[in-house]
C-alpha positions as CSV (number, residue, x, y, z in Angstrom):
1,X,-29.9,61.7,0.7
2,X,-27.5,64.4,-0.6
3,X,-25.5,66.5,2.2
4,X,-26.2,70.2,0.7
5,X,-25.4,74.2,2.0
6,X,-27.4,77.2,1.1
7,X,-25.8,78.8,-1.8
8,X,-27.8,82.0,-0.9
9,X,-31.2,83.4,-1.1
10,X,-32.7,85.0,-4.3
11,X,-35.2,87.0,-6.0
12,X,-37.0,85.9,-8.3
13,X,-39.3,88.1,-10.5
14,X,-42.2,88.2,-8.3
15,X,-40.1,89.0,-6.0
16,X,-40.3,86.3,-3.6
17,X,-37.3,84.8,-1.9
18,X,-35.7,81.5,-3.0
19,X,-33.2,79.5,-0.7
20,X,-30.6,77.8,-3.3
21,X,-29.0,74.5,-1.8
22,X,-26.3,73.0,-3.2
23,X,-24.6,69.7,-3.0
24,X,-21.4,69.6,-1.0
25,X,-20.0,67.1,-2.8
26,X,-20.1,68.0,-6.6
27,X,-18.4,65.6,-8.7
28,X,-20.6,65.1,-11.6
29,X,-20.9,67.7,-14.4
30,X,-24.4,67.8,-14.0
31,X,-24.7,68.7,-10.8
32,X,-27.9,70.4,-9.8
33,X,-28.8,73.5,-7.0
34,X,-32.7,73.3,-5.3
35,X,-34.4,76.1,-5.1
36,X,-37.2,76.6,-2.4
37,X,-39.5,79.3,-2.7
38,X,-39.9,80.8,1.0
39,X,-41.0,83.6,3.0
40,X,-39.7,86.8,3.8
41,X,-39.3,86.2,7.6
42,X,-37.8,83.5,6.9
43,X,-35.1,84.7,4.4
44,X,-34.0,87.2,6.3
45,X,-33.7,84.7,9.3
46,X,-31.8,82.8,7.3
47,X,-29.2,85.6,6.2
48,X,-28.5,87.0,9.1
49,X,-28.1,83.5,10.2
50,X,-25.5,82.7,7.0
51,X,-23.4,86.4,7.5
52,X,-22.9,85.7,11.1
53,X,-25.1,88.8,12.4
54,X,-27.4,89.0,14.8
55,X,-30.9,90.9,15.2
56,X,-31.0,93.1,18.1
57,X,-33.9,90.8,19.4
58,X,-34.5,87.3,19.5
59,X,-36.0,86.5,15.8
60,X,-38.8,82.9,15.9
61,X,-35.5,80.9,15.0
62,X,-33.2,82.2,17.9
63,X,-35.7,81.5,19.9
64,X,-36.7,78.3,18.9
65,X,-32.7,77.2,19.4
66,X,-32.7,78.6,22.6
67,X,-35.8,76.9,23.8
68,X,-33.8,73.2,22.6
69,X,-31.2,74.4,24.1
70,X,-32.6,75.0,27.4
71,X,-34.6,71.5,27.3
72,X,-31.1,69.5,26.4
73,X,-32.2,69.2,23.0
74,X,-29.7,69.5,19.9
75,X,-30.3,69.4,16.6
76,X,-28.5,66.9,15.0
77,X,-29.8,67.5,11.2
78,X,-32.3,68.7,8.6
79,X,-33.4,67.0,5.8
80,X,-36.2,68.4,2.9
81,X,-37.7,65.0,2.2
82,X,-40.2,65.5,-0.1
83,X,-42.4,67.1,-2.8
84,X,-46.0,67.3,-3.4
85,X,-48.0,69.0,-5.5
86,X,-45.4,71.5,-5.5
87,X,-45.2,71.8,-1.7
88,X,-41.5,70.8,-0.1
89,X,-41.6,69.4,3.2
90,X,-38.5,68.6,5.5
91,X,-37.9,67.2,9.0
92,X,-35.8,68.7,11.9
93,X,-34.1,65.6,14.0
94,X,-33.4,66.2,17.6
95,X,-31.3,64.3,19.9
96,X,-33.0,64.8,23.0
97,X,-32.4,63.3,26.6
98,X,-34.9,60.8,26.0
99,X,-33.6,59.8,22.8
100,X,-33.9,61.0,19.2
101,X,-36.8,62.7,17.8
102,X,-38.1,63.6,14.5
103,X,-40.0,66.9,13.8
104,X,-42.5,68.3,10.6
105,X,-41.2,71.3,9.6
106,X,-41.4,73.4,6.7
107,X,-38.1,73.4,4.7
108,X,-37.4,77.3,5.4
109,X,-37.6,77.1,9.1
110,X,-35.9,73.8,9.2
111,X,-32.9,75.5,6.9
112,X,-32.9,78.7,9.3
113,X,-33.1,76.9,12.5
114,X,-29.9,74.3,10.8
115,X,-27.4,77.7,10.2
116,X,-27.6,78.8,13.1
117,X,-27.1,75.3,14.7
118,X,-24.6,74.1,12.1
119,X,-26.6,70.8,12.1
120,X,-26.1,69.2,8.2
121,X,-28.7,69.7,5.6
122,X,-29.6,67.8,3.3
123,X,-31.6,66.6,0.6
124,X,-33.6,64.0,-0.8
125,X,-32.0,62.3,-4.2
126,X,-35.5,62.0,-5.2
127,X,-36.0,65.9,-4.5
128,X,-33.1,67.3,-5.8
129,X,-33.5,65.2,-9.2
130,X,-37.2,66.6,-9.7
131,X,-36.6,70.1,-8.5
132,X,-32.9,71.0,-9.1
133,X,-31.8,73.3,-11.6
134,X,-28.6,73.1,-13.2
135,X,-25.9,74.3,-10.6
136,X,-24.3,76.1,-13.2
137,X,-27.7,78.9,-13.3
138,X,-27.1,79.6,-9.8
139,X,-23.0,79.3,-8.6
140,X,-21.7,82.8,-8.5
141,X,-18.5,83.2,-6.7
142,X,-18.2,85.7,-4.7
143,X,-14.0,85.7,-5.1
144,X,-14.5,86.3,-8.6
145,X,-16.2,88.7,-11.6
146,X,-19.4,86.5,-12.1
147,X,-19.9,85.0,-15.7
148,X,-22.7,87.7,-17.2
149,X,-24.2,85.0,-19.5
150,X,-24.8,82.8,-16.8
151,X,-26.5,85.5,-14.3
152,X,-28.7,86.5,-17.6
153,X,-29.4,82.8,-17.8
154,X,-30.5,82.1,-14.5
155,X,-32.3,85.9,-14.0
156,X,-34.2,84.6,-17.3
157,X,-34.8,81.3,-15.3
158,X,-36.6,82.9,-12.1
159,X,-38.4,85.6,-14.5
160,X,-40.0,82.4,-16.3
161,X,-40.3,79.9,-13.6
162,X,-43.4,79.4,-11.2
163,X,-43.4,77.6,-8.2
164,X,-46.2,75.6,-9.9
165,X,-43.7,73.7,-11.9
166,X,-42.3,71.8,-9.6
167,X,-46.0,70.4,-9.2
168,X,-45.2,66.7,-9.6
């Protein structure tokens, strides 16, 4: 398993959102970012989640936290497990009063239920090696002028990428 953080959501040219993870711990030169196609709801759960804001009622995942919350419950972390047939699927543990518990979940609620927790993320090796792109595509700082050929690069990436080729 590889600790990661959400770089940010994207577009890509469909228009659907992406959630980019990213290693914490980069070392390597060929480090890699996962992108996880997702919902709207969700994408906007999880920015608000990531800028610190909150919605002016309750969204699912605010609920969902406060319902833990109120039953003793605390999520401890999140981890996207697998892929098959394109699909991404993660589990939420708990640490419960009557021990620890392990939950289904899709990757984007288990991300947006994780920020505003601040449980740890992260990701399978096995995951991140068949579905990561190279980091380099996505990293754009926001403390500096980003690298144009690299945004034209990775815009050219989501224009020619469907989620159906991460099919395995």
């Amino acid at each position: 398993m590889v600790q990661v953080r959400v770089l940010g959501i994207a577009l890509d040219a469909a228009r659907q959102h992406i959630v980019l993870l990213k290693p914490l711990f980069d070392d390597d030169d060929e480090s890699r970012v996962l992108p996880i196609w997702i919902g709207t709801q969700e994408a906007t759960s999880i920015l608000i989640a990531i800028s610190g804001e909150r919605a002016p009622r309750p969204l699912t995942h605010d609920l969902m936290t406060s319902l833990l919350g109120m039953l003793g419950a605390e999520v401890t972390r999140v981890e996207v497990t697998r892929i098959e047939a394109g699909t991404f699927f993660a589990e939420i543990t708990l640490s419960t009063p009557t021990g620890t518990r392990v939950i289904d979940a899709r990757p984007s609620d288990a991300v947006a239920v994780a920020v505003r927790t601040d449980a740890s993320i992260f990701v399978a090796d096995e995951v991140l090696a068949e579905a990561g792109i190279p980091a380099e595509m996505a990293d754009i700082h926001a403390d500096e002028e980003p690298d144009e050929a690299k945004l034209d690069e990775f815009k050219r990436f989501l224009d020619e990428v469907d989620p159906e080729d991460f099919q395995g």
